[in-house]
DSSP file (Angstrom, degrees, kcal/mol; ACC not computed):
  #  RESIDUE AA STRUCTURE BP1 BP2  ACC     N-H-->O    O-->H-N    N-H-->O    O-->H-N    TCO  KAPPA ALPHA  PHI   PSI    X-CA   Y-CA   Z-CA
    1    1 A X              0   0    0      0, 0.0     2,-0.4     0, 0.0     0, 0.0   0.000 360.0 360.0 360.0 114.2  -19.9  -10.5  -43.7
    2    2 A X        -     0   0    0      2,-0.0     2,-0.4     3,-0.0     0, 0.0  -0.754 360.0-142.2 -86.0 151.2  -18.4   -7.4  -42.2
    3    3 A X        -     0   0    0     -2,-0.4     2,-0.7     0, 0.0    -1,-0.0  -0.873  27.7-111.1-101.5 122.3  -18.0   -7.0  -38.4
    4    4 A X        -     0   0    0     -2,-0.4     2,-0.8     1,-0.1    -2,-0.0  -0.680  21.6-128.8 -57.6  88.7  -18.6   -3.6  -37.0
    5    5 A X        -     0   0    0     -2,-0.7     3,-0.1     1,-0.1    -1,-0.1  -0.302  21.4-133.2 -42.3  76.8  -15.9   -1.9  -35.7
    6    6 A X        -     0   0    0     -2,-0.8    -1,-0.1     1,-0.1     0, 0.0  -0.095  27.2-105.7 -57.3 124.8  -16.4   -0.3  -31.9
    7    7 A X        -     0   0    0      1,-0.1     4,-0.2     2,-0.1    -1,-0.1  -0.107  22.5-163.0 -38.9 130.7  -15.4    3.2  -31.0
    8    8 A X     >  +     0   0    0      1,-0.1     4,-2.0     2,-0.1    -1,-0.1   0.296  66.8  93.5-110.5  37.4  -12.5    3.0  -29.1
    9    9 A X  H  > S+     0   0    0      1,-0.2     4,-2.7     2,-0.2     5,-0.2   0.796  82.3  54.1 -74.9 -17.7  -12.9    6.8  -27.7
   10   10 A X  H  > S+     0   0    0      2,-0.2     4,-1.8     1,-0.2    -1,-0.2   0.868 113.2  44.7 -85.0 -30.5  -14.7    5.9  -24.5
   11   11 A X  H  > S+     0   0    0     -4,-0.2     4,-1.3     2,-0.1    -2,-0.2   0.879 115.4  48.3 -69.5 -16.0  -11.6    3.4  -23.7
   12   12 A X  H  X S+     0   0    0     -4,-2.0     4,-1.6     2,-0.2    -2,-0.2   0.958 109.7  51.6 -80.6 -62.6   -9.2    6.2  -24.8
   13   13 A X  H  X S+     0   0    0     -4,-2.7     4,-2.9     2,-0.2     5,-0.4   0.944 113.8  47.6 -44.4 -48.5  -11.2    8.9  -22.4
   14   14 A X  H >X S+     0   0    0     -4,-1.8     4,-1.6     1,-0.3     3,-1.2   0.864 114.6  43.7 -42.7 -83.9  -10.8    6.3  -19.4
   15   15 A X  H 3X S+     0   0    0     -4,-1.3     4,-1.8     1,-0.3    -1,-0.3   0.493 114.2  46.6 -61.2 -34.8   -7.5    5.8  -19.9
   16   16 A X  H 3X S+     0   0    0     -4,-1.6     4,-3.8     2,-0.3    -1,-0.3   0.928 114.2  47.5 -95.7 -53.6   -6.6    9.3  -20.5
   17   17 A X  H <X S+     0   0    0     -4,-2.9     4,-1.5    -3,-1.2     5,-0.4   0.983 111.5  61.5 -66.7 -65.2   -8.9   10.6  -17.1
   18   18 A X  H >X S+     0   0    0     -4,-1.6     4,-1.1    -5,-0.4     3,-0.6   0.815 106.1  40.4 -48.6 -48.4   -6.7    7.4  -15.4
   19   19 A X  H >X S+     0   0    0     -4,-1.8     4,-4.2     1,-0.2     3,-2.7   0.996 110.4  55.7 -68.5 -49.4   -3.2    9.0  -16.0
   20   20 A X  H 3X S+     0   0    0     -4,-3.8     4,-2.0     1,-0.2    -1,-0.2   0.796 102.9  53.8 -59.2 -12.7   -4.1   12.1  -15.2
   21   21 A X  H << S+     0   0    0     -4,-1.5    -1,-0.2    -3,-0.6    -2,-0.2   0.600 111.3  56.8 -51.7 -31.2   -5.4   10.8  -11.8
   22   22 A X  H << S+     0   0    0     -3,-2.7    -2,-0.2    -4,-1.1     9,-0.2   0.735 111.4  32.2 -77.3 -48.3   -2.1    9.5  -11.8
   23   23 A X  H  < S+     0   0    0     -4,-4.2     8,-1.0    -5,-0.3     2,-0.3   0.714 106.3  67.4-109.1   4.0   -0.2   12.4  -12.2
   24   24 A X  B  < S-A   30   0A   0     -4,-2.0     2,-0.4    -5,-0.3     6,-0.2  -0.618  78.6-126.7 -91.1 158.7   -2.2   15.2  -10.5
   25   25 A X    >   -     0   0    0      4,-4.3     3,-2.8    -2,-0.3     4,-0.3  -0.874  44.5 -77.6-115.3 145.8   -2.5   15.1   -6.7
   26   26 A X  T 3  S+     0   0    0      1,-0.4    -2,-0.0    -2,-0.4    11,-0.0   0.494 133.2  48.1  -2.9 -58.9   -5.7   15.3   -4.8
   27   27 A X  T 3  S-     0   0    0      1,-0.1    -1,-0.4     2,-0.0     3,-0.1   0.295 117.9-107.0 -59.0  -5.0   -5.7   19.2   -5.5
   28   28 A X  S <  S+     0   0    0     -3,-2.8    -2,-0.2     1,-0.4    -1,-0.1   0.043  78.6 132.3  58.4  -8.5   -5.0   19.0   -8.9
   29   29 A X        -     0   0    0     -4,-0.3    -4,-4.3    -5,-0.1     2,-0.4  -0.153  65.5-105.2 -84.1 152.7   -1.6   20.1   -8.6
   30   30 A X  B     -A   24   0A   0     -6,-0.2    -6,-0.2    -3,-0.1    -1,-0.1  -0.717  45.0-112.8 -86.3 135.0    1.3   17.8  -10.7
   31   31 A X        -     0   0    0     -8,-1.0     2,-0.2    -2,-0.4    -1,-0.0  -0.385  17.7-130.6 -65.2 150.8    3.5   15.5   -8.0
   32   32 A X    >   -     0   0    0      1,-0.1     3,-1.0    -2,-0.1    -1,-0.1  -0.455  16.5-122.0-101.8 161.3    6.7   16.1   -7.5
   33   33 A X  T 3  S+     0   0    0      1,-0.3     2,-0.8    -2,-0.2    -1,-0.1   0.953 116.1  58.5 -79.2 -33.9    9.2   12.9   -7.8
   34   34 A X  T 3  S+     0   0    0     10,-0.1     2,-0.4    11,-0.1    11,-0.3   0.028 102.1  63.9 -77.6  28.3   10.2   13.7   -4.3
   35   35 A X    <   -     0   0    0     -3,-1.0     2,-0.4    -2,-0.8     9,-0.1  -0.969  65.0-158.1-154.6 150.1    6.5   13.3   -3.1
   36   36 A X        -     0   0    0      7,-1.0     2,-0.8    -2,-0.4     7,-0.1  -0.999  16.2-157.9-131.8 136.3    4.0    9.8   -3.1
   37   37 A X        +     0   0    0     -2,-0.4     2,-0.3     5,-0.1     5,-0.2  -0.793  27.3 146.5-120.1 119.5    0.4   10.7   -3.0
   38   38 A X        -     0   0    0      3,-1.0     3,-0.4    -2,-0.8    -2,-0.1  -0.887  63.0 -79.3-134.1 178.5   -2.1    8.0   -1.7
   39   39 A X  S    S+     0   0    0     -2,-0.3     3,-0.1     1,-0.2    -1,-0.0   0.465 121.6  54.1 -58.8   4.2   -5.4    8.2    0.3
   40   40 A X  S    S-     0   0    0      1,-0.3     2,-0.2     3,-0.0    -1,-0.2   0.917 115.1 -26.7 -53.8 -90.0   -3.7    8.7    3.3
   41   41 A X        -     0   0    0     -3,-0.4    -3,-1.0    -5,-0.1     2,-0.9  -0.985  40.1-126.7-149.9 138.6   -1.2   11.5    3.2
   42   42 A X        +     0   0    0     -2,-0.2     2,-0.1    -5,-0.2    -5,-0.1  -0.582  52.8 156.2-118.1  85.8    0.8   13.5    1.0
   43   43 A X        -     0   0    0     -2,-0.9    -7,-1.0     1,-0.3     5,-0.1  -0.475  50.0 -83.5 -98.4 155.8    4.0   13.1    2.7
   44   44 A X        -     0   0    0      1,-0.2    -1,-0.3    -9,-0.1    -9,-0.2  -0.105  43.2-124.4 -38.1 163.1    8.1   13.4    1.6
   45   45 A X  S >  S+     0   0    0    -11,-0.3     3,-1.9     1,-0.1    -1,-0.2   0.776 107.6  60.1 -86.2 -22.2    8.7   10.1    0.4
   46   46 A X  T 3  S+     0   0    0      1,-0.3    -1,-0.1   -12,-0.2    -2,-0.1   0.726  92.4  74.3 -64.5 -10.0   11.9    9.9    3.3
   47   47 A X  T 3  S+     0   0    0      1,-0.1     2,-0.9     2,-0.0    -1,-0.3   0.453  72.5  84.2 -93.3  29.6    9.4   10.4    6.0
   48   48 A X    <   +     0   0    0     -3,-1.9     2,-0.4    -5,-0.1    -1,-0.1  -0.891  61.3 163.0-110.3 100.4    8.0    7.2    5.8
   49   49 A X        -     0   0    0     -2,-0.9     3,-0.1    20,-0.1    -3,-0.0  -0.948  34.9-122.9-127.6 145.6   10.1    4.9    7.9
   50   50 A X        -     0   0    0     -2,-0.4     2,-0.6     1,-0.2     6,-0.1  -0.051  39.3-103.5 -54.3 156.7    9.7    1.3    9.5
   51   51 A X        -     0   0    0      1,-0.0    -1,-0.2     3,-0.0    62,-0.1  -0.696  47.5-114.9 -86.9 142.9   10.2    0.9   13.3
   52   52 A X  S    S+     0   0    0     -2,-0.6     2,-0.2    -3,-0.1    -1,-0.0  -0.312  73.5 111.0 -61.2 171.3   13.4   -0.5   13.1
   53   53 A X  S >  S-     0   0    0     -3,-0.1     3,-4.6    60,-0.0     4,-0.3  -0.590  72.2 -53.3 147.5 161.6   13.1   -4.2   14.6
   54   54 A X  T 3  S+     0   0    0      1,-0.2    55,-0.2    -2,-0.2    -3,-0.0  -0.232 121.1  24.7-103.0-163.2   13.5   -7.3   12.6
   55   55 A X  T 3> S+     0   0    0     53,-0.1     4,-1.8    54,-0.0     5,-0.3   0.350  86.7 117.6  56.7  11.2   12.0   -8.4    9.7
   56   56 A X  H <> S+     0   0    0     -3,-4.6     4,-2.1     1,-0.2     5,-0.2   0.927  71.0  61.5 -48.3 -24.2   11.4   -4.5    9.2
   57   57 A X  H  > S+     0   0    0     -4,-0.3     4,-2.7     1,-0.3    -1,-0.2   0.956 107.6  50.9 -89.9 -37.3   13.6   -4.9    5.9
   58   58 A X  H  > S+     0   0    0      1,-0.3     4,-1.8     2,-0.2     5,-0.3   0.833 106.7  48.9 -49.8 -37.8   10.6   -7.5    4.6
   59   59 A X  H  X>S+     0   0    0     -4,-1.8     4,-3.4     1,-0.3     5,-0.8   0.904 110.1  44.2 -59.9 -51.0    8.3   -5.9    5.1
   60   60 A X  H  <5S+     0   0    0     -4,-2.1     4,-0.4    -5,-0.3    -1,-0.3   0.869 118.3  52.3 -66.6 -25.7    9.4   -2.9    3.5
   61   61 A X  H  X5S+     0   0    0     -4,-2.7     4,-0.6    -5,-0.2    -2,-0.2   0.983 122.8  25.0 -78.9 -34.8   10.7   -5.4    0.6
   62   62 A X  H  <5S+     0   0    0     -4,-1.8     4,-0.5     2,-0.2    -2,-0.2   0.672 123.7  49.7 -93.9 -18.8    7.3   -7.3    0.0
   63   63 A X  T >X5S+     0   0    0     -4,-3.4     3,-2.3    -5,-0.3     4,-1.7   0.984 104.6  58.9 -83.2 -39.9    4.7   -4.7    1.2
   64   64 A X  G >4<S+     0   0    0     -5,-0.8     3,-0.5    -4,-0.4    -1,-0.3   0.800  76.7  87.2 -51.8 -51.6    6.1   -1.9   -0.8
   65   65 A X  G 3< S+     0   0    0     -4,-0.6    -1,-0.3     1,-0.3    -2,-0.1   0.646 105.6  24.4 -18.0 -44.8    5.7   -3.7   -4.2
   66   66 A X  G <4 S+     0   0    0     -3,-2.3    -1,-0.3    -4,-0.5     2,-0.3   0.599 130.6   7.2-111.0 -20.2    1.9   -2.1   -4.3
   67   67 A X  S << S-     0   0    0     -4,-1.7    -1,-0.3    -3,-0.5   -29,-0.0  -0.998  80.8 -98.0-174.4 163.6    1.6    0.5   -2.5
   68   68 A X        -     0   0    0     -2,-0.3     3,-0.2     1,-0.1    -1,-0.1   0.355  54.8 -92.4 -73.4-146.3    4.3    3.2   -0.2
   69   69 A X  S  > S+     0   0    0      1,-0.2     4,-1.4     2,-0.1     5,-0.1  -0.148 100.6  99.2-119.5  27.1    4.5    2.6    3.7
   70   70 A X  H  > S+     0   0    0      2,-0.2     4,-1.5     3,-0.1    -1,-0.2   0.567  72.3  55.4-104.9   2.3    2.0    4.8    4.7
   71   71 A X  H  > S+     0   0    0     -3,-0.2     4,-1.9     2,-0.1    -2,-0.1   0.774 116.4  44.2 -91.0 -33.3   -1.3    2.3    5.2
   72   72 A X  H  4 S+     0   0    0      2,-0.2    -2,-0.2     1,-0.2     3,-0.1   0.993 118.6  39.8 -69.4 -52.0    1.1    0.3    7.7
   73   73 A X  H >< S+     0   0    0     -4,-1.4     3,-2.3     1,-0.2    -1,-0.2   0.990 122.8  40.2 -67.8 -30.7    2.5    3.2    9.5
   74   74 A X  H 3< S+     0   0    0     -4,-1.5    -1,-0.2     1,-0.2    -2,-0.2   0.629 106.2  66.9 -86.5   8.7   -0.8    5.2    9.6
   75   75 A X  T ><  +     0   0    0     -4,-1.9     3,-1.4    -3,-0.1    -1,-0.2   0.218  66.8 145.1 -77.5   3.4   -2.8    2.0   10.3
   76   76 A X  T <   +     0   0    0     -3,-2.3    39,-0.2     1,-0.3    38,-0.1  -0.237  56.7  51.9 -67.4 138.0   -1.0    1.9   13.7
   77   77 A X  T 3   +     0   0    0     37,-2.0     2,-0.3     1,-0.4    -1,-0.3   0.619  62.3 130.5 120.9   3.8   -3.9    0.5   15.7
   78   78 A X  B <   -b  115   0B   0     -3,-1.4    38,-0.7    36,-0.7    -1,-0.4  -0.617  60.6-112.0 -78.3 141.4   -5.1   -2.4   14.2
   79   79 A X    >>  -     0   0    0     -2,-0.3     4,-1.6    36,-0.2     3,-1.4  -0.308  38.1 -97.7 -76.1 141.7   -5.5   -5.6   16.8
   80   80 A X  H >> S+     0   0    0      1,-0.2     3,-3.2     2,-0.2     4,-1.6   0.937 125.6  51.5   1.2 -80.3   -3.2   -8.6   16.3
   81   81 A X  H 3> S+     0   0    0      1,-0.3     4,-1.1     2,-0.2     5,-0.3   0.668  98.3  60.6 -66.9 -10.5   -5.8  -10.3   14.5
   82   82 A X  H <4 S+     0   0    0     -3,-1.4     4,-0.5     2,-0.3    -1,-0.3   0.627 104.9  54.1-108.3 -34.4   -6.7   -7.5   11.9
   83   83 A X  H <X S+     0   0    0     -3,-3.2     4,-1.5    -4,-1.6     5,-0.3   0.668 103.8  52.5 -86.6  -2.9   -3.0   -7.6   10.6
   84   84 A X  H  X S+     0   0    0     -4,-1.6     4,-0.8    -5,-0.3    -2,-0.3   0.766 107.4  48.3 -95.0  -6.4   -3.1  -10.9   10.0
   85   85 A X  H  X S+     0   0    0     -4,-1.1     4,-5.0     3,-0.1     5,-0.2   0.676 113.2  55.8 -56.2 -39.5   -6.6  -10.6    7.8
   86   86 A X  H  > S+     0   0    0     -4,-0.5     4,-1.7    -5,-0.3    -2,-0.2   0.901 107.6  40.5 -92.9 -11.3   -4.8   -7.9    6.1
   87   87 A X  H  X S+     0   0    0     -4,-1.5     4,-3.3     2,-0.2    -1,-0.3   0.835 124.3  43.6 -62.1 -44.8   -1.5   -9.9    5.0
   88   88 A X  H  X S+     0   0    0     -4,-0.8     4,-2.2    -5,-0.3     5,-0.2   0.963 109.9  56.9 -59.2 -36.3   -4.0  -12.7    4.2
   89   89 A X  H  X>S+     0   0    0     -4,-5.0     4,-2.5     1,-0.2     5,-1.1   0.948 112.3  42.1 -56.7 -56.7   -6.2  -10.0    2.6
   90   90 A X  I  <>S+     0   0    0     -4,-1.7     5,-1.6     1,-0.3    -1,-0.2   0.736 114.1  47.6 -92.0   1.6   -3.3   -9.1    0.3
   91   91 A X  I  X>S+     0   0    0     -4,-3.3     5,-1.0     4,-0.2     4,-0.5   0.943 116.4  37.4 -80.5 -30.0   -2.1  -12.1   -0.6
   92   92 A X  I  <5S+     0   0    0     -4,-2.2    -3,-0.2     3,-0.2    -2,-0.2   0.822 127.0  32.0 -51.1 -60.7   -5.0  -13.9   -1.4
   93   93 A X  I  <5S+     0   0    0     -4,-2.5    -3,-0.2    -5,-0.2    -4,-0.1   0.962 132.4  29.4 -80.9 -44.3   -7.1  -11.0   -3.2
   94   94 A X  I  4<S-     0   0    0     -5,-1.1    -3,-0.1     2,-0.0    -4,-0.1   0.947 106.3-123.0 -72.2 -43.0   -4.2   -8.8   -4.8
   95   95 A X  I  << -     0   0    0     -5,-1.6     2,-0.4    -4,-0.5    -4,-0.2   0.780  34.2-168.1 151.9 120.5   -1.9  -12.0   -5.1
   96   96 A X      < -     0   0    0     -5,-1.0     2,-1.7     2,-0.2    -1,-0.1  -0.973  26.6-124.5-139.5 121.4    1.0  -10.4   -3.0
   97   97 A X        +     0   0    0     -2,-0.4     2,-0.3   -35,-0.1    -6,-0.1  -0.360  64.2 133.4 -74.1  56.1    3.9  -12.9   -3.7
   98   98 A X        -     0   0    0     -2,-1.7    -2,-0.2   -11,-0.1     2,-0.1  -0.835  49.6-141.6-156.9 115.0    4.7  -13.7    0.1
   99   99 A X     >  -     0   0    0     -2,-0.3     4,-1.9     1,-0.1     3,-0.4  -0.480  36.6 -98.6 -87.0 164.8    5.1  -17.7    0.9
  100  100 A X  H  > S+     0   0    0      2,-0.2     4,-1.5     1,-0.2     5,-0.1   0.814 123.2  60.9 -66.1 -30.9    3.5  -18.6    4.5
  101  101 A X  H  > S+     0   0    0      1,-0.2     4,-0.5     2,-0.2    -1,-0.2   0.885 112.0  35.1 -72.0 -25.7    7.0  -18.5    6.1
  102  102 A X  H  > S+     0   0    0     -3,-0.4     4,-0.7     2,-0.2    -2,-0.2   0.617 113.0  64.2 -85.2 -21.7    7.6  -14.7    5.2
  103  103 A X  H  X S+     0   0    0     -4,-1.9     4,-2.9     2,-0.2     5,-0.4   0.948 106.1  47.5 -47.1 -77.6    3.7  -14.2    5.8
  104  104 A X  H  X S+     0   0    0     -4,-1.5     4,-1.4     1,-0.3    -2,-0.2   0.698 111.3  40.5 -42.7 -33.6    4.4  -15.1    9.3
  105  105 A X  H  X S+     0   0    0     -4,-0.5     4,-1.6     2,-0.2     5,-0.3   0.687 116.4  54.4 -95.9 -23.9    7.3  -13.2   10.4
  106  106 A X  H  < S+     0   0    0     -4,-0.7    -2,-0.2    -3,-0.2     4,-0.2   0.763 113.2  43.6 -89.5  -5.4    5.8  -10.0    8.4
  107  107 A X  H  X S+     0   0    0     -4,-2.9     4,-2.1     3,-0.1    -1,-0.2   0.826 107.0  61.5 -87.9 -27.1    2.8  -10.5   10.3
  108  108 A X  H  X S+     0   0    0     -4,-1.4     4,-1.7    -5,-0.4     5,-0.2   0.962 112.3  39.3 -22.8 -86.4    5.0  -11.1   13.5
  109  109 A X  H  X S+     0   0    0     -4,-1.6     4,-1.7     2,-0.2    -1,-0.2   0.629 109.1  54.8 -69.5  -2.9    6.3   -7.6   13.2
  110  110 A X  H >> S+     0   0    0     -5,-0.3     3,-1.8    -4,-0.2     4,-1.8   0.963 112.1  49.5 -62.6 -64.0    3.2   -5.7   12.1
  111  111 A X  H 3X S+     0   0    0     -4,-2.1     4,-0.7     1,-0.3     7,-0.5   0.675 114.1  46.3 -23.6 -55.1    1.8   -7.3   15.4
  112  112 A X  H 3< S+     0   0    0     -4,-1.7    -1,-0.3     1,-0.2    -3,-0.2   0.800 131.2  12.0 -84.1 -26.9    5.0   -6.0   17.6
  113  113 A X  H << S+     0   0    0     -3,-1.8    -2,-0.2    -4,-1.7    -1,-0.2   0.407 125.6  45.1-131.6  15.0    5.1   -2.7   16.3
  114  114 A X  H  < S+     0   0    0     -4,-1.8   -37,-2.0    -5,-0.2   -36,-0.7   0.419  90.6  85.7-132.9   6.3    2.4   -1.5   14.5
  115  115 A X  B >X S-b   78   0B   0     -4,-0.7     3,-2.0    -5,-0.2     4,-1.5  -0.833  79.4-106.0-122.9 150.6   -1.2   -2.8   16.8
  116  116 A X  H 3> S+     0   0    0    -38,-0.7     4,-3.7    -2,-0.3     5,-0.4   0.810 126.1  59.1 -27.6 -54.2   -3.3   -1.5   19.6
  117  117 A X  H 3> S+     0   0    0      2,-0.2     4,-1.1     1,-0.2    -1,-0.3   0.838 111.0  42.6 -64.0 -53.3   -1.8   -4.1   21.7
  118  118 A X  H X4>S+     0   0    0     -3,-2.0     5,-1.8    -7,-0.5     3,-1.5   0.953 116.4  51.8 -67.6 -68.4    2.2   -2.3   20.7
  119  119 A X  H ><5S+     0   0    0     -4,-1.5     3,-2.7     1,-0.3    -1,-0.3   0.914 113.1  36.1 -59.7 -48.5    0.6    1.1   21.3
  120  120 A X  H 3<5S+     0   0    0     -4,-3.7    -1,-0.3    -5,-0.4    -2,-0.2   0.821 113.8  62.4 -76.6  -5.4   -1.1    0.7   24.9
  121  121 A X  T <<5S-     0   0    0     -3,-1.5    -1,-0.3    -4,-1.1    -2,-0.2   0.337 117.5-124.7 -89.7  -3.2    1.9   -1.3   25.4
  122  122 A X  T < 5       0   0    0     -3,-2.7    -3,-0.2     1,-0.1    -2,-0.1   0.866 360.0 360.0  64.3  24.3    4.1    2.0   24.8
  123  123 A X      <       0   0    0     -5,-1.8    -1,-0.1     0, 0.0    -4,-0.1   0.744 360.0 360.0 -75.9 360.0    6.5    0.4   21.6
């Protein structure tokens, strides 16, 4: 009995459309190494910095793994409770490798410098 062999040109076209998504920016234009482009902004990558305070350096070590620092900084405004769905969110659905004691303190500081409460609070 032979078994039919399936095209694999519609997985090659995917694949192919996917890098280049990858390596054009929004405009079409090719990124520059000095440049990150996500739905956000297409900012230096040096202008992205944490407010200093601590646990900044986790955050930037665990959050950073998937994706730059621009959903946290340009997310400023999210309540309390809304970063702590969105640590849970990405550990639980992306599997973001973060045990509950570093959960806690990297929701700690989203909470202190990055939510409504920080901002009408002037941090």
């Amino acid at each position: 009995m032979r078994i039919p062999r399936r095209s694999s040109l519609p997985a090659a076209v995917a694949l192919g459309a996917l890098v280049l998504a990858l390596v054009l920016g929004p405009g079409g234009e090719p990124v520059s190494r000095g440049q990150a482009v996500t739905p956000y902004a297409e900012l230096p990558l040096e202008a992205w910095e944490l407010e200093p305070g601590e646990d900044a350096q986790l955050v930037q070590a665990f959050c950073t793994i998937c994706h730059s620092l621009a959903p946290i900084i340009q997310h400023q405004g999210f309540t309390k409770e809304m970063w702590a769905q969105e640590v849970d969110k990405m550990r639980q659905q992306h599997g973001a490798p973060v045990d509950d004691a570093t959960a806690a303190k990297i929701v700690a500081y989203l909470q202190e410098h990055y939510s409504q409460e920080a901002l009408q609070a002037g941090r």
